[in-house]
N, C-alpha and C positions, 0 to 999 in steps of 0.2 A: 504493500500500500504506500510504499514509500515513506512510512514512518516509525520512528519506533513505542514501544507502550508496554505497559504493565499487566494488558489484561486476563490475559490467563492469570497471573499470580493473584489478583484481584477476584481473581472467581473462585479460585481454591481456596484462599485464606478464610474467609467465613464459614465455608463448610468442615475447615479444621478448627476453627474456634468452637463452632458448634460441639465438636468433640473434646476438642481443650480443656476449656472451661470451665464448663461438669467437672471434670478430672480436676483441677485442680480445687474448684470450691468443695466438692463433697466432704471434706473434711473439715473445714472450719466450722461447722457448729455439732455435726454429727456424734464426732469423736469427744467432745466436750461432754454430749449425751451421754453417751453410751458409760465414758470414763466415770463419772457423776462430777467431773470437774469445774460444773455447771454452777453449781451451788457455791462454787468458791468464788469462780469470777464476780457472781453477783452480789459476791460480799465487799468488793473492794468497793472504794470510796470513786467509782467513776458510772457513769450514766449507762443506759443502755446502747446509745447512740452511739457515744463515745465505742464502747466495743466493736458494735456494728461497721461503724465509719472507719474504725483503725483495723478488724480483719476484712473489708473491702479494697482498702486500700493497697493493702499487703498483695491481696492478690491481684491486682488490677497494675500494680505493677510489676510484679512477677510475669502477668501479661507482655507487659512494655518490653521486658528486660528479651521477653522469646520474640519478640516485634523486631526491636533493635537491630538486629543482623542482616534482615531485609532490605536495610539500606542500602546495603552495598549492589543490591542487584541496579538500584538507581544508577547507580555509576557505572556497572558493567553494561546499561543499555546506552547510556551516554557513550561510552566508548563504541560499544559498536555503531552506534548511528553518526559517528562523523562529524555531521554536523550539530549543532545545538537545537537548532530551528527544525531538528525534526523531529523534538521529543516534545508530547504532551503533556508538561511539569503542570499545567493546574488542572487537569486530571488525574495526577500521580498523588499528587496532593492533595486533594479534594478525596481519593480515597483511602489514604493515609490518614486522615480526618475519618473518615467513616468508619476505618476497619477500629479506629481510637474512641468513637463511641458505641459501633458493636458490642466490643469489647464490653467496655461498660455496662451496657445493658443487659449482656448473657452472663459479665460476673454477677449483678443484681440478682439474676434469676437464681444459678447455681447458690448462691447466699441461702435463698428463701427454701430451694430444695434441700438444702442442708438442713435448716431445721425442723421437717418433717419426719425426720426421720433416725435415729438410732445409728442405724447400719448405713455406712456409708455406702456399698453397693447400690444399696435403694435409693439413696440420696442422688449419688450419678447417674441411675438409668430413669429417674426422676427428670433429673435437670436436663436429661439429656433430649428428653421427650418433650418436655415445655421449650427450652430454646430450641429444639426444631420446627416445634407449632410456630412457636413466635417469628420464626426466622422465614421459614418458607411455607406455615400451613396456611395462611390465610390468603398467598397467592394462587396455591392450588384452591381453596376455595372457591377463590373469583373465577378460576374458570370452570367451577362446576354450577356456581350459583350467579349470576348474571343481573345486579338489582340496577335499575334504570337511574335513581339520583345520588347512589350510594355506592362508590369503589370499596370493596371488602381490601383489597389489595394495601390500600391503605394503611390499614392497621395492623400489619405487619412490617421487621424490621429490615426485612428483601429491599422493598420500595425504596425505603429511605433511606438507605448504604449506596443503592444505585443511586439517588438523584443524586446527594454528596458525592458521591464516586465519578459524577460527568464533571467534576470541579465548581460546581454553582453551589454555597454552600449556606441555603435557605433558613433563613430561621423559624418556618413550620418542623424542619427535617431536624434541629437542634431541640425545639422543644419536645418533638417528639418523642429524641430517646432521652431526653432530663426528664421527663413525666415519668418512662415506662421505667428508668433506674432508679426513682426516686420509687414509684409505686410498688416496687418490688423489695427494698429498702425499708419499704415502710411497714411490708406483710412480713418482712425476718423480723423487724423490731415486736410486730403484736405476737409470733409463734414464739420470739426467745423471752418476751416478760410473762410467758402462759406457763414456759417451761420450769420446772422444778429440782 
């Protein structure tokens, strides 16, 4: 086509988060379960939030840290493409951006499967089945269910990695996943003040 791009790497990478992610959140609150080491954190003089915000964080950059390496492929396509002006940097970046609130939002999820459950197996084939709903169920939806003033498509998190991922980087598509991370954030905080 005469240019060079990211896209393949851009299409796998979400389908490997989707598996990621689960894996690495199922244990932040499971094993706290399961250990009963539950009762102790809840003793220390910090919020619940506080906990919640500081093992999301942990992971969300542990995320970053397996992100990080990717870059380099930036520069291996620079290099082969010659020229500068033949690479699409604000769509490299635009889903660079995406794949960074993905992220976020399937760590959000894997969070909340986590405290459903005990056994972390459960927890990841949990998490693993909610962030594939969320990521591509509701695209498959729309093409099974077709509603004339209402895109189901929408409200999944496919959509909105791809609009971010053309480089146009909308602030419907920002609030989007700050809702769906936040919303999900907010259902680990009501399962871990239930918990005992």
């Amino acid at each position: 086509a005469g240019f060079a791009d990211l896209n393949s790497f851009f299409f796998i990478a979400p389908w490997f988060f989707v598996f990621l992610i689960p894996a690495i959140t199922m244990r932040t609150f499971s094993d706290e379960i399961r250990l009963g080491t539950i009762e102790i954190i809840k003793t220390k003089p910090i919020s619940s939030w506080d906990i919640i915000v500081g093992k999301y964080l942990g992971s969300l950059l542990l995320i970053i840290i397996v992100l990080l390496p990717t870059i380099t492929y930036v520069y291996t396509i620079a290099q082969l493409a010659g020229t500068p002006e033949n690479i699409d940097y604000g769509s490299i970046i635009g889903s660079y951006f995406g794949l960074l609130f993905l992220a976020s939002a399937i760590t959000a999820i894997g969070m909340y499967t986590s405290t459903l459950s005990h056994n972390q197996i459960v927890a990841f084939i949990i998490g693993l089945a909610l962030s594939f709903f969320m990521f591509y169920g509701f695209e498959a939806m729309d093409q099974l269910i077709r509603l004339e003033n209402f895109d189901i498509k929408s409200l999944g998190l496919y959509t909105h990695f791809v609009n971010i991922g053309r480089g146009v980087i909308d602030t419907k598509d920002l609030i989007y996943f700050i809702s769906v991370t936040f919303f999900f954030l907010y259902l680990t905080k009501i399962n871990f003040d239930q918990k005992q």
